[in-house]
C-alpha positions in Angstrom: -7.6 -6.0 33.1 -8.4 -3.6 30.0 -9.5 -5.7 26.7 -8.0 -2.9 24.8 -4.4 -1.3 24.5 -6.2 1.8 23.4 -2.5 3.4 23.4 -1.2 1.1 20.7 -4.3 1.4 19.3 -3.5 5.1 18.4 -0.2 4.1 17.6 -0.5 1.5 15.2 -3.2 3.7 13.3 -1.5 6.4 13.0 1.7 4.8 12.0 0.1 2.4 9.3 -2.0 5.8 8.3 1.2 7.8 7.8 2.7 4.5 6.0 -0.2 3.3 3.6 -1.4 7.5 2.9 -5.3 7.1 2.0 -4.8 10.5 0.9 -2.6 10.0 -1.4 -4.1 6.7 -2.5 -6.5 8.6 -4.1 -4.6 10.2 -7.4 -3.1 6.7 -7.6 -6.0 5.3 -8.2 -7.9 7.5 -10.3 -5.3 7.3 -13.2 -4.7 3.9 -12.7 -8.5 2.7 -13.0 -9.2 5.8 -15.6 -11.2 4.7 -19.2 -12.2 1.8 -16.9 -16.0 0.8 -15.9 -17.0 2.0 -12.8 -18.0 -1.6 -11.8 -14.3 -2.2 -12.5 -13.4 0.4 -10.7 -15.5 -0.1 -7.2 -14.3 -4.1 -7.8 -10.5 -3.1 -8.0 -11.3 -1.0 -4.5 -12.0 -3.8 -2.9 -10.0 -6.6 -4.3 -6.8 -4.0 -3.5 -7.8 -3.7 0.0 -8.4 -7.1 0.1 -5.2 -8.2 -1.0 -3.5 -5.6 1.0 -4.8 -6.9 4.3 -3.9 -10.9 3.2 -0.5 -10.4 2.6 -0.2 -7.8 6.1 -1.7 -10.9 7.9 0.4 -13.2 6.4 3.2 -10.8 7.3 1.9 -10.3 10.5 1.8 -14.2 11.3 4.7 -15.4 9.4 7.1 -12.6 8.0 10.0 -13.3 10.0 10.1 -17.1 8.9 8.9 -16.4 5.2 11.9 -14.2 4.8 14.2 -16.2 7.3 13.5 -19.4 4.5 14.0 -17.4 1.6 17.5 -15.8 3.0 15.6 -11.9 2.3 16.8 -9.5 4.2 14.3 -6.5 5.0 16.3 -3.6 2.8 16.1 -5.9 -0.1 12.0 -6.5 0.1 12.3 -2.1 0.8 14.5 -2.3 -2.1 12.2 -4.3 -4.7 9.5 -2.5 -4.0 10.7 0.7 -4.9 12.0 -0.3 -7.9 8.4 -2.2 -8.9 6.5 1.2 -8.4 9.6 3.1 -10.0 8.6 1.2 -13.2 4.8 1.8 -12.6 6.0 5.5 -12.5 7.8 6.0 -15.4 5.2 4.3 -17.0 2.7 7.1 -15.5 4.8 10.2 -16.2 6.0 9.4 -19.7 2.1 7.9 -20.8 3.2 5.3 -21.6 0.3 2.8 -19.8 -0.5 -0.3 -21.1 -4.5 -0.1 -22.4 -7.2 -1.4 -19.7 -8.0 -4.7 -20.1 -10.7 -6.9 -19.6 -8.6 -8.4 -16.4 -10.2 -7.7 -13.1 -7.0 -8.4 -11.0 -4.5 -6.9 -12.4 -4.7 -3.0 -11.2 -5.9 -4.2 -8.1 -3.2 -6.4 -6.7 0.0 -5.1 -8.7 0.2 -1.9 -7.7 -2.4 -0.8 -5.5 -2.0 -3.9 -2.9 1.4 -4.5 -3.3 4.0 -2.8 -3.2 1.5 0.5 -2.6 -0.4 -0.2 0.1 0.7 -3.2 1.2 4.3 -2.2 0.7 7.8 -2.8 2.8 7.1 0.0 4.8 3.5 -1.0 6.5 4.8 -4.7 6.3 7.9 -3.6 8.9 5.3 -1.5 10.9 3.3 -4.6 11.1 6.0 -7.1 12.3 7.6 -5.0 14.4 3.8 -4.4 16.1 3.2 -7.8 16.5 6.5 -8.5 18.0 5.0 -6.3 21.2 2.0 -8.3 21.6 1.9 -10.3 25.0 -1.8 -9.9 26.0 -5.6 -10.2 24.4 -5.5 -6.5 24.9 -2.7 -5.4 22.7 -3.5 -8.2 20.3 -6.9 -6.3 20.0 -5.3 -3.1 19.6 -2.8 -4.4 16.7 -5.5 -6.4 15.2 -8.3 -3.3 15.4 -5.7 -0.6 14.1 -5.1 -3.0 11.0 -9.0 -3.5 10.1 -9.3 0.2 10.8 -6.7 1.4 8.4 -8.1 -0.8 5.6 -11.5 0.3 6.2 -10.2 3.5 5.5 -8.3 2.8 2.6 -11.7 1.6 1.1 -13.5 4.5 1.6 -10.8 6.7 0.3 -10.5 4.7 -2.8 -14.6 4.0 -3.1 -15.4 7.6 -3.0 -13.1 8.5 -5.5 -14.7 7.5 -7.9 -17.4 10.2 -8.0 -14.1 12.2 -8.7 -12.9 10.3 -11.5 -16.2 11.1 -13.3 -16.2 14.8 -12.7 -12.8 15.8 -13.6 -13.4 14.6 -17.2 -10.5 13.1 -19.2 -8.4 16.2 -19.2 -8.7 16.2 -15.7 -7.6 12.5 -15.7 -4.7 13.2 -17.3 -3.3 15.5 -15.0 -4.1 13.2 -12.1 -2.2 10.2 -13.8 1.1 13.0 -14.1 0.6 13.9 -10.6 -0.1 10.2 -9.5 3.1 9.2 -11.9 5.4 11.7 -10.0 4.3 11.2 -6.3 5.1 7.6 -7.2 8.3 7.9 -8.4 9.2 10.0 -5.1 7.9 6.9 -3.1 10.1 4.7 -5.2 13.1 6.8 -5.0 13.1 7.3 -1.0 12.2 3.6 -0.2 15.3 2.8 -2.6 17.5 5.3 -0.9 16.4 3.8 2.6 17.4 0.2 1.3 20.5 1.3 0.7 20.8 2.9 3.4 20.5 0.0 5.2 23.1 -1.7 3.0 25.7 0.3 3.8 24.9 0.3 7.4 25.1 -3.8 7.3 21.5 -4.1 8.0 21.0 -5.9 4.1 
């Protein structure tokens, strides 16, 4: 018997990969730890994709009774988190940013961990995942493709940071727009897809 579904493997990296966007992490990122140490910044790396892989666990192990308890359906989680990184947007686009501060958690957990990377989107992926485990290989797969895809998101985020210093703050400044506007696009569609979902009855 195989020790690894190396098929679901594949498939759980490269749906959680399309889902969480390393990529385009990266502009996220840069504005939102600009003016900041880089000390701060390599810190906020890793607490985010810290945070980001507790709450997928968590997800993971106990989504479907967390929201069962709490009467949420999954279009209203989709729904909150768009509107969360909506306000993170506008606040982007128009410059309007609050100042860094001397907190070490805040950047890192709301919004890079969640909604952004840990977001509705990957959480579903997750669940739904976990729900076709029945062996120790595909609970290796599911459980490698996760690690994998956070390792990533690390490195995306911790090499960055060589960027941040070379664009300069002009530079910055476009990357915070562009950041602010690909963020608001994420917002909008994972709205639209909640309601969506209303109307369908899935809410």
């Amino acid at each position: 018997m195989s020790v690894l579904d190396t098929v679901l493997l594949v498939e759980v990296f490269v749906t959680l990969f399309v889902i969480m966007d390393p990529v385009g992490t990266v502009p996220i990122f840069l504005s939102l730890t600009s003016g900041r140490s880089a000390d701060y910044a390599r810190r906020a790396a890793g607490q985010a994709v810290g945070v980001s892989f507790f709450v997928i666990v968590a997800f993971a192990i106990f989504g479907q009774q967390i929201l069962s308890y709490l009467h949420i359906s999954l279009p209203a989680l989709q729904c909150a988190g768009g509107l969360l990184l909506l306000l993170i947007a506008l606040e982007l686009l128009t410059g309007n940013e609050k100042e860094p501060t001397s907190a070490t958690g805040n950047v890192a957990i709301v919004p890079l961990a969640t909604p952004l990377l840990a977001g509705p989107g990957a959480i579903v992926a997750v669940m739904l995942f976990v729900e076709r485990i029945d062996d120790v290989a595909t609970f290796a797969a599911v459980a490698i493709g996760v690690i994998a895809m956070h390792a990533c998101l690390w490195v995306a985020m911790r090499f960055s940071l060589p960027i941040l210093r070379l664009i300069r703050e002009s530079g910055v400044l476009l990357v915070t727009r562009i950041a602010g506007l690909l963020l608001s696009a994420i917002a909008v569609q994972l709205v639209a897809d909640a309601v969506r979902a209303f109307i369908a009855g899935e809410g």
